[in-house]
C-alpha positions in Angstrom: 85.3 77.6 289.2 83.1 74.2 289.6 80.4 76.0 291.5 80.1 78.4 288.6 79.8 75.5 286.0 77.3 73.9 287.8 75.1 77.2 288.4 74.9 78.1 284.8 73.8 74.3 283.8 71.0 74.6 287.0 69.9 78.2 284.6 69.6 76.3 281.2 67.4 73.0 282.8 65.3 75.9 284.7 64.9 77.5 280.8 64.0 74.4 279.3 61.5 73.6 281.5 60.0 76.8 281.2 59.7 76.4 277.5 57.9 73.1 277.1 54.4 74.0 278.9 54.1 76.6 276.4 54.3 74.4 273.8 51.6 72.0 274.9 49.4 74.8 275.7 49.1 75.1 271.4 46.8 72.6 271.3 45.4 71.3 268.1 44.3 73.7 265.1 41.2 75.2 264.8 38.4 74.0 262.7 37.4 75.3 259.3 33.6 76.9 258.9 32.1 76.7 255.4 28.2 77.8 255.1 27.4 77.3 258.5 29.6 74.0 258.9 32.9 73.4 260.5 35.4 71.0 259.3 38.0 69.4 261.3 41.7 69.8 260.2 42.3 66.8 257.1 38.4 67.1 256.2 37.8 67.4 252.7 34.4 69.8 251.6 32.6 71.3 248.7 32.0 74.7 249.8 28.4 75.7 249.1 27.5 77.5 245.8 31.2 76.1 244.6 30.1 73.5 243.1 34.1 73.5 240.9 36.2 73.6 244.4 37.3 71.1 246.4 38.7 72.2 249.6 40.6 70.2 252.5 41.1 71.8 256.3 44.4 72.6 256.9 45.9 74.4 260.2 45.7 77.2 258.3 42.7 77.3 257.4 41.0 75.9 253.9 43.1 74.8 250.9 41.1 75.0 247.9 41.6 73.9 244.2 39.2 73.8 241.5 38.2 70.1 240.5 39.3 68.9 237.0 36.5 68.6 234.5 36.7 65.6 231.9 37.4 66.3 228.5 34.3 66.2 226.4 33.7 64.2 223.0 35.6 65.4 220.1 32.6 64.6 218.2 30.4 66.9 221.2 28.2 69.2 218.3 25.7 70.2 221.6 27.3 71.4 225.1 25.2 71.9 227.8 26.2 73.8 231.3 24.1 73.4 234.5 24.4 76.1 237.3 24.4 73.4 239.9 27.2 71.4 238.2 30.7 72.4 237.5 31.5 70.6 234.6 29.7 71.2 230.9 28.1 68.4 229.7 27.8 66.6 226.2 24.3 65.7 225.3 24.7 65.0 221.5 27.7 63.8 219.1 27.7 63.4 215.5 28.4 65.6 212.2 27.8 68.8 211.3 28.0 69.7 207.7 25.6 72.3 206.0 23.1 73.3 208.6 22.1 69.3 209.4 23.5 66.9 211.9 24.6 63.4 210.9 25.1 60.7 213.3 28.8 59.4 213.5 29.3 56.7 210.8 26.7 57.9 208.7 27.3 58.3 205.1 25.2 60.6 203.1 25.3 62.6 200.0 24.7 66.0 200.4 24.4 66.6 196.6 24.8 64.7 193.4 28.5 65.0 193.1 29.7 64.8 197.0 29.8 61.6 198.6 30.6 61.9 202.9 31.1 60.1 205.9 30.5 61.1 209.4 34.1 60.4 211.3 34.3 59.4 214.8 36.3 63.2 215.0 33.1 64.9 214.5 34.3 65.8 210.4 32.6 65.4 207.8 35.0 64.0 205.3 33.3 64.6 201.2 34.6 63.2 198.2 33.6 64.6 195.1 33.3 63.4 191.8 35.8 64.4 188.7 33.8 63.9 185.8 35.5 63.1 182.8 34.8 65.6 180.0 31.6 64.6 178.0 31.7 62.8 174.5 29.6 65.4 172.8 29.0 69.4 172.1 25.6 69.2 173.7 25.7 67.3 176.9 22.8 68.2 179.8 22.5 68.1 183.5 19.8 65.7 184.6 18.4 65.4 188.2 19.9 62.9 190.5 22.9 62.5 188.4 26.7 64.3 188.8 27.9 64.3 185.4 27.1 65.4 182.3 25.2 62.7 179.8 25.0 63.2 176.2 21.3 62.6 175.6 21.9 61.8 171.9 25.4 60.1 171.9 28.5 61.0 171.3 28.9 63.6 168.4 31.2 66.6 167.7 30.6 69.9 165.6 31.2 69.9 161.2 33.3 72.2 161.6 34.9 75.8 163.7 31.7 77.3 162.6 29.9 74.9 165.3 26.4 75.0 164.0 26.5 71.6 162.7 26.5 68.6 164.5 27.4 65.3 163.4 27.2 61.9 165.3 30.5 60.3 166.5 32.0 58.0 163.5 30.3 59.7 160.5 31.4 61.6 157.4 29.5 64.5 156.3 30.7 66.8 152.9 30.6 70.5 154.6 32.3 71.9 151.2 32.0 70.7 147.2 35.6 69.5 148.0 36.0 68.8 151.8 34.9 66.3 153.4 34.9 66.0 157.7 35.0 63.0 159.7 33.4 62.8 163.6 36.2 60.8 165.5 34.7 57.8 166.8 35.7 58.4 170.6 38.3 55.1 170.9 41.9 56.6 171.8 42.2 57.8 175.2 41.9 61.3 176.2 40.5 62.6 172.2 37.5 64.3 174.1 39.9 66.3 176.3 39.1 69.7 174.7 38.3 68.3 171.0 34.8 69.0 169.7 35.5 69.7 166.1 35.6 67.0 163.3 38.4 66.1 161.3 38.5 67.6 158.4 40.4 67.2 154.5 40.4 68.9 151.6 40.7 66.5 148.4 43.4 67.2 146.4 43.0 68.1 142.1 39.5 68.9 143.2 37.5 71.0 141.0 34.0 72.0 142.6 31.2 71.8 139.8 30.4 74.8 138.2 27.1 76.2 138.8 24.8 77.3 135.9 23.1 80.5 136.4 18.9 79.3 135.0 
């Protein structure tokens, strides 16, 4: 029975023995070839005409990836791409508002009533003016200003007929017995919406009687 034992662990040395000059035979991995190049395994290359991969030589063969690209200016208004270079590139920042490019931190007023600012985002950020509603019926534009002005002061109209205009604070007969009275502008909000006089009728009044010549 022992000469039997020691026959079959004589057959497994003679298989191992076998087995390891076949692994040392493998040698070590081939090299990679890349437009006329070859790389040795752990190498790290640009493969030509790829200018966005960056491969490495494996065993395997090349292991490629495509290199990450920076983020570009939020403010970026003009992007430029190259074929030789992967990434785009930003060759201006500022503001774009209306057809015209404002530098970042400008402030500028694209029209009488806006007032903006170029933000570090690349927005241009407006305010614009609330005029508050004009103390008189014939108020005019005029260039280089927002609002309204009322050229010849504040005034309102006689009366609903609104063909006659009276200055603010004066008192005008527009009938035999009624008299009307152009507020004078002092308590807060009266030139929201009012443009007509105030107006009163005198009491026991008897218009004169006209004589026919």
């Amino acid at each position: 029975m022992r000469p039997l034992l020691l026959l079959l662990l004589l057959l497994l040395l003679l298989l191992a023995a076998a087995a390891l000059p076949g692994q040392a035979a493998a040698g070590p991995a081939a090299p990679c070839e890349a437009g006329g190049r070859r790389y040795s395994a752990g190498e790290r290359f640009v493969p030509p005409g790829e200018p966005c991969s960056r491969c490495e030589c494996t065993a395997r063969g090349p292991a490629c990836a495509r290199a990450p690209c920076p983020a570009l200016p939020p403010a970026c208004i003009h992007v430029s791409r190259y074929p030789v270079a992967c990434c785009p590139r930003c060759e201006r920042v500022g503001c774009e508002h209306r057809g015209r490019v404002y530098g970042l931190g400008q402030r500028f007023q694209p029209s009488e009533c806006e007032q903006c600012t170029c933000d570090p985002d690349g927005i241009a950020r407006c305010l614009v003016a609330d005029c508050a509603p004009p103390p008189c019926v014939n108020a005019v534009y005029e260039t280089g200003h927002c609002c309204p002005t009322c050229q010849d002061g504040p005034n309102c109209y006689a009366d609903r007929s609104r063909t006659r205009v009276i200055p603010a604070g004066e008192a005008v007969w527009v009938e035999p017995c009624t008299w009307c009275r152009c507020h004078d502008g002092q308590d807060v909000g009266y030139w929201e919406g009012n443009r007509l006089a105030k107006c009163e009728r005198l009491r026991n009044c008897r218009p004169p009687e006209r004589h026919n010549s």
